[in-house]
C-alpha positions in Angstrom: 0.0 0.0 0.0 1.0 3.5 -0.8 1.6 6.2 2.5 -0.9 8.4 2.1 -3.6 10.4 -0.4 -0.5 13.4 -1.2 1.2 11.1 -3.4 4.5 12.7 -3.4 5.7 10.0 -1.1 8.8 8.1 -3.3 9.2 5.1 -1.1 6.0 3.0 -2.0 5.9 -0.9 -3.3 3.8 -4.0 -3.1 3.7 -6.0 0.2 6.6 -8.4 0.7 5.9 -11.2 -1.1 8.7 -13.8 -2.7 7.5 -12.5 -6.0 5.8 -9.3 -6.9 4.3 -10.3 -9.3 2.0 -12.6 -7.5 0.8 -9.3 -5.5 -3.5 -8.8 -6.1 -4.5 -6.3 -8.5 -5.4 -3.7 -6.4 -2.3 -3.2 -5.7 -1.1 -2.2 -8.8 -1.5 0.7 -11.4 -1.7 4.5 -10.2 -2.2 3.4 -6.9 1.4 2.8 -6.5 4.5 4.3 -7.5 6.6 1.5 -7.8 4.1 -1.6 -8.1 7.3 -3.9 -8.9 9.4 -3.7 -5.6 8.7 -4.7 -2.2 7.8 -1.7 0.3 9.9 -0.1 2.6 7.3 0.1 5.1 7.6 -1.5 8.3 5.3 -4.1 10.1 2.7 -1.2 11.9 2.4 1.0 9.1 1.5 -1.8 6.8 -0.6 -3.0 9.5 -2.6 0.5 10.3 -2.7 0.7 6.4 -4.2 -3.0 6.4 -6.9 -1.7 9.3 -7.6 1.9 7.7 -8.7 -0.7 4.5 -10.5 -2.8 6.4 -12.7 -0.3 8.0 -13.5 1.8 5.3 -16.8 1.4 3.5 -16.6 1.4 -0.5 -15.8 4.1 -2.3 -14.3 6.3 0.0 -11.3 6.4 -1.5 -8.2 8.3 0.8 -11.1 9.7 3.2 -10.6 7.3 5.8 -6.6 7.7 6.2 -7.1 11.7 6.4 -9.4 10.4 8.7 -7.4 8.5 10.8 -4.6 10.6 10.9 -6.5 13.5 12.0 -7.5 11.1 14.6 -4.2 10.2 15.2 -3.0 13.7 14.9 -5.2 14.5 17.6 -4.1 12.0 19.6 -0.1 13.5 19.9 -2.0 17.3 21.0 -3.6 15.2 23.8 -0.5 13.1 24.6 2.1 16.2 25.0 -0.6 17.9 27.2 -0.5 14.9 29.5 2.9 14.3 30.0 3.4 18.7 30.1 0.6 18.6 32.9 1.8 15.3 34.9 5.6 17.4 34.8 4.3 20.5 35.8 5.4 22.2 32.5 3.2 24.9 30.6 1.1 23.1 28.8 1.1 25.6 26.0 4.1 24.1 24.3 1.2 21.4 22.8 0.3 24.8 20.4 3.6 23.9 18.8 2.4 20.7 17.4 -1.3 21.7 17.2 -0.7 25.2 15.4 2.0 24.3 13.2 0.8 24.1 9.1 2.7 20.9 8.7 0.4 18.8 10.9 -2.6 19.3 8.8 -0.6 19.9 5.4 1.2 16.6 5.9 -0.3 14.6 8.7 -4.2 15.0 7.7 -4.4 16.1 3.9 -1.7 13.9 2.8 -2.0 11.3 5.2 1.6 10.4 5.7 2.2 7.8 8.6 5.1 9.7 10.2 2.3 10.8 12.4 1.9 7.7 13.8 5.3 7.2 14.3 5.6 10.9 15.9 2.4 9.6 18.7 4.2 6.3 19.6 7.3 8.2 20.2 6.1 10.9 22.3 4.2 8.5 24.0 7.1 6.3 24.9 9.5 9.1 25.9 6.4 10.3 28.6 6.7 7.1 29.8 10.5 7.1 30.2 9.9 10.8 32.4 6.9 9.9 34.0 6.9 6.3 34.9 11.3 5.9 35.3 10.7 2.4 36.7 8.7 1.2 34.0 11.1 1.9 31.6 10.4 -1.7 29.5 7.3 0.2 29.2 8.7 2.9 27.5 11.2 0.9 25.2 8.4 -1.3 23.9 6.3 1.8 23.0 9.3 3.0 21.3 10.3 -0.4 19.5 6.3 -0.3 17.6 7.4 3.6 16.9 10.6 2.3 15.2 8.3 -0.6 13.7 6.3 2.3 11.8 8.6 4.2 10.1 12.3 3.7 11.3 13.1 7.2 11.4 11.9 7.3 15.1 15.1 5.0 16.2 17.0 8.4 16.2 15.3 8.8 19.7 17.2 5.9 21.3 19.6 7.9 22.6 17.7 10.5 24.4 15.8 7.4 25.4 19.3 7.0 27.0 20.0 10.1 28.8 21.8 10.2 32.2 21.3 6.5 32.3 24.4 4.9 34.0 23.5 1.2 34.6 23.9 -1.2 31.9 20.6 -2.7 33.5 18.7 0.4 32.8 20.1 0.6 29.4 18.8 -3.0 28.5 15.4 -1.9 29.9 14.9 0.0 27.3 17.2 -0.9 24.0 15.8 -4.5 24.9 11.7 -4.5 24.4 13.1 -2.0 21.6 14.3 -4.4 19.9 12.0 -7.5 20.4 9.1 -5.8 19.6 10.9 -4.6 16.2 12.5 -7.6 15.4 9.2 -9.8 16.0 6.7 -6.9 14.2 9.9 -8.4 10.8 9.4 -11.6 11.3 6.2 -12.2 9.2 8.9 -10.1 6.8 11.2 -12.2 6.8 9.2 -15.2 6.6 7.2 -14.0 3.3 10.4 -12.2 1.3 13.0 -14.1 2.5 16.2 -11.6 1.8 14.1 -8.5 0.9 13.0 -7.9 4.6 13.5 -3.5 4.0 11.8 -3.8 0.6 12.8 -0.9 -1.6 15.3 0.9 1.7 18.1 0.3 -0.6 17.5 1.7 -3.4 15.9 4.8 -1.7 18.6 5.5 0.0 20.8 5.5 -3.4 18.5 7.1 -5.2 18.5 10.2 -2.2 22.2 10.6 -2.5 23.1 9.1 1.4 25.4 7.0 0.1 26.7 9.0 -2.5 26.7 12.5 -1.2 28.0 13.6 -4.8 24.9 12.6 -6.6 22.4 15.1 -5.2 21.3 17.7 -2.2 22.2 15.7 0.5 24.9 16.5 3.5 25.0 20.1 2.1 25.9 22.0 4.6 28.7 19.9 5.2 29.6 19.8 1.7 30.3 23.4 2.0 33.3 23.0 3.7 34.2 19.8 3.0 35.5 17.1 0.3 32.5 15.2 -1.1 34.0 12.2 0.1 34.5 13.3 3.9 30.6 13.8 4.1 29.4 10.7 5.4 32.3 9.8 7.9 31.7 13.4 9.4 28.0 12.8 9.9 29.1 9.5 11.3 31.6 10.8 13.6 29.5 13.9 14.9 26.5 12.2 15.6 28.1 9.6 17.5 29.6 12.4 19.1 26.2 14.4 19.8 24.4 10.7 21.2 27.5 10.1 23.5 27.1 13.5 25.2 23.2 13.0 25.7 23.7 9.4 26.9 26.0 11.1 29.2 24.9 14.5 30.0 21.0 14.3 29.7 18.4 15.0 32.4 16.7 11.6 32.3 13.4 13.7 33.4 13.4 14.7 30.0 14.2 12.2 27.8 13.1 14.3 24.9 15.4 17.2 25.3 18.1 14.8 23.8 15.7 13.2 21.3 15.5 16.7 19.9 19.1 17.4 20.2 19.8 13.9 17.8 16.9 14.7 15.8 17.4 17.9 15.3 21.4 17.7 14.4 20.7 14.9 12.4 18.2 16.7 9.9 20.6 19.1 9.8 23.4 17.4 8.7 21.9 14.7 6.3 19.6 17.6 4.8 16.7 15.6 4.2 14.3 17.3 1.2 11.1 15.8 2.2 8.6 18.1 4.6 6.5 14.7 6.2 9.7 14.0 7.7 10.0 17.5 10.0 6.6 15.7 11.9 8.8 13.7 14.1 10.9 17.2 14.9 7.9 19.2 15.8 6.3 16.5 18.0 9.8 16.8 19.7 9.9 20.6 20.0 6.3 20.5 21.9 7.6 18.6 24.5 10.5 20.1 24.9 10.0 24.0 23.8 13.0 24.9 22.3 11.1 27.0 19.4 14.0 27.5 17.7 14.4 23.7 15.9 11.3 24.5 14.3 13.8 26.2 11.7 15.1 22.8 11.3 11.8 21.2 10.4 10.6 24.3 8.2 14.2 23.5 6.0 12.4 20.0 4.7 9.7 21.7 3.4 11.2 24.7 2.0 13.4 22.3 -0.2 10.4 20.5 -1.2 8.5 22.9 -2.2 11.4 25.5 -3.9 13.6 22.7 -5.3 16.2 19.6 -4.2 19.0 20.9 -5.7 22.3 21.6 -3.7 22.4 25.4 -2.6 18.6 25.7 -1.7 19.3 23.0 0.9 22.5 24.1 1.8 20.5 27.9 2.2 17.1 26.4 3.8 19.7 24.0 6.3 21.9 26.7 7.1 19.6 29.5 8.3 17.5 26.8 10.3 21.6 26.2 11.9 22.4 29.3 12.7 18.5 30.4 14.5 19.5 26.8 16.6 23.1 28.2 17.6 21.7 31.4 18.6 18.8 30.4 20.3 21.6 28.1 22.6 23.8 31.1 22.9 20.7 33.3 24.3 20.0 30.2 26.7 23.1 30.0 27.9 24.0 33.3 28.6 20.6 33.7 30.5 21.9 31.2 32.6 19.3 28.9 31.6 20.9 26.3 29.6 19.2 23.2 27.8 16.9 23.3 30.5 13.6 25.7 30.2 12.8 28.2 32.9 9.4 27.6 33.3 10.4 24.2 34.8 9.3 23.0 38.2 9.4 19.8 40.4 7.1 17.4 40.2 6.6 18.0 43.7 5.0 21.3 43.5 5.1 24.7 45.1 7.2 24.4 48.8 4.5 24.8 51.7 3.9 28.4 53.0 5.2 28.8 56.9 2.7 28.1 59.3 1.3 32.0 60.7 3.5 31.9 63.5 6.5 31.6 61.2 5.7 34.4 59.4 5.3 36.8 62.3 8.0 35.5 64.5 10.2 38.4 65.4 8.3 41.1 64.1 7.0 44.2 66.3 3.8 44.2 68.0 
C-alpha cells in the first residue's frame, strides 16, 4: 500500500511477497508508484494501512486515512498535554504541534504515517519521564514507533539520557528491539532476503550513500571534500548521542531526542517536509522554538527545489537560528533546560502564621 492520499511520497511498493508479481491487483496501477518492488514500510504501518482498508466502507477512496490521521494527529496534541501537565510544565508548548501548518498539510491532507510514528514516540518518551521504573514500558512503546517508520530509532539515545546502569540501558534498547524484530518476522518469513523492501534503493536514489549525486549533506559539503561527508555525519553524531547518553536530564528524555533529531536533519539535509513531523512533535515537548527552523528546512526544499544550494541555504539559516537560540539560553543562565520548569513536587508549603510573624514588632 502506498503512504498516504499526497502522493509525493517516493518510497511506496507492493507488500513483501517472494514474488511481486503474484501481488493482487489492487495493488497495482496509479495506486502505487513502484508496483514492482517490495515496500519499505515497516510491520505497523503496513498493519494500520491494512486496518484503515479494512474499516472503510466502499468508495471512500483516501477519506478514511485523512481520517485516521487527523484522529491520530489528535491523539499527539492530547498526549504532550499529558505528559506537560503530569511534569508541571506549561502546557502551551502542545500549540507547537497543534498550530504548526505541517500537521494538517502533511499529517491529515496527505495522510503520511510519520504521524503515527511521531504519537508512539512521544508517548514512549512520557513514559520514560513519567513512569522511570517502568522503563520496559517505554522501550516497547518506542520499538512499535521504530516498527512504523524507522526514522523514530534516532530517539534511542535521548531514550538513553543520564542512564548509568547497563541494566537500565537493556530496559529499554531490549523490548526496543524485540518488539521490532518480532513486528519483521512475518517479513522475513514472506520475502525471505528482501525484509527493507525498496530501503536500498531509496537510500541511493537520495544521494546518502553518495553524497555527490544530489542535495544531501549540504551544509557539510560546504566545507568539505564530497568524500568526507558521510564519515563526518558518522563521527558527529556519534559524538552528539555520547554527550546526551551522558549528559541528559533523564526527566526529560526528549530534550536529547530533539538534540539527535534535530542535528541529524541538519546534517543529512533531508528534502522531504513529512519528515519535519517527528521534529515538531519533539519541539512541543520540549520547547526549544527555535528547531522548528530545522523542520521548516524539509519543506522549504520540497517545495522550492532539491537541488544543492537551496538546501545548503534552507539548512543553514534553520543552523544558525538553533546556535543562537543556545547562545541566548546560555548566557541567561538557563541552559538546555527551560525556565518555566518545576518539580514534580510542586510549590514548597507556606510557613505556618506563626513563622511568618515571629520576630516582628507588636
Amino acid at each position: 500500500m502506498r503512504c498516504g492520499s499526497g502522493g509525493g511520497c517516493r518510497c511506496g511498493g507492493s507488500l513483501p511477497r517472494s514474488n511481486a508479481s503474484t501481488a493482487p491487483s489492487w495493488t497495482s496501477g496509479p495506486r502505487l508508484n513502484r508496483p514492482a518492488v517490495h515496500t519499505i514500510y515497516p510491520p505497523v504501518a503496513e498493519a494500520y494501512f491494512l486496518a484503515v482498508d479494512r474499516l472503510s466502507p466502499e468508495g471512500t477512496r483516501h477519506k478514511p486515512l485523512q481520517i485516521g490521521s487527523s484522529l491520530i494527529s489528535l491523539g499527539v496534541t492530547g498526549t504532550v498535554l499529558l505528559i506537560l501537565r503530569r511534569r508541571g510544565t506549561d502546557p502551551r508548548r502542545a500549540a507547537y504541534w497543534a498550530w504548526c501548518p505541517a500537521v494538517p498539510i502533511e499529517a491529515v491532507n496527505n495522510a503520511h504515517v510519520d504521524a503515527l510514528g511521531a504519537l508512539l514516540t512521544v508517548t514512549g518518551l512520557g513514559l520514560l519521564a513519567v513512569r522511570p521504573d517502568r522503563r520496559s514500558a517505554g522501550g516497547l512503546v518506542l520499538g512499535s514507533a521504530i516498527a512504523t517508520k524507522l526514522m523514530p530509532a534516532v530517539v534511542l539515545p535521548g531514550a538513553l539520557s543520564g542512564v548509568r546502569r547497563v541494566r537500565d540501558a537493556g530496559a529499554v534498547l531490549l523490548p526496543a528491539a524485540a518488539f521490532t524484530a518480532l513486528a519483521y518476522l512475518p517479513y522475513v518469513l514472506l520475502s525471505g532476503g528482501s525484509v527493507f523492501g525498496y530501503l536500498g534503493g531509496y537510500v541511493e536514489e537520495e544521494g546518502y550513500d553518495d553524497p555527490a549525486a544530489g542535495p544531501r549533506y549540504a551544509l557539510l559539503r560546504l566545507v568539505l571534500p564530497d568524500s568526507w561527508a558521510l564519515p563526518v555525519v558518522i563521527a558527529v553524531m556519534a559524538g552528539v548521542s555520547l554527550y546526551v547518553m551522558r549528559r541528559g536530564d533523564p526527566q526529560r528524555p526528549w530534550s536529547g531526542a530533539l538534540l539527535v533529531t534535530g542535528w541529524a536533519f541538519a546534517l543529512l539535509t533531508p528534502g522531504y517536509s513529512w519528515y519535519a513531523l517527528l521534529l515538531v512533535a519533539l519541539v512541543a515537548l520540549d520547547g526549544r522554538w527555535e528547531w522548528l527552523g530545522v523542520a521548516l528546512a524539509g519543506p522549504a526544499v520540497y517545495v522550492i527545489d532539491h537541488r544543492e544550494p537551496t538546501a545548503a541555504i534552507a539548512y543553514g539559516v534553520a543552523a544558525l537560528l538553533v546556535l543562537a537560540g543556545a547562545a541566548v539560553r546560555w548566557r541567561c543562565g538557563t541552559g538546555p533546560r527551560q525556565p518555566e520548569d518545576v518539580s514534580l513536587q510542586g510549590p514548597e508549603p507556606a510557613a505556618p502564621p506563626s513563622a511568618r510573624t515571629a520576630g516582628r514588632p507588636a
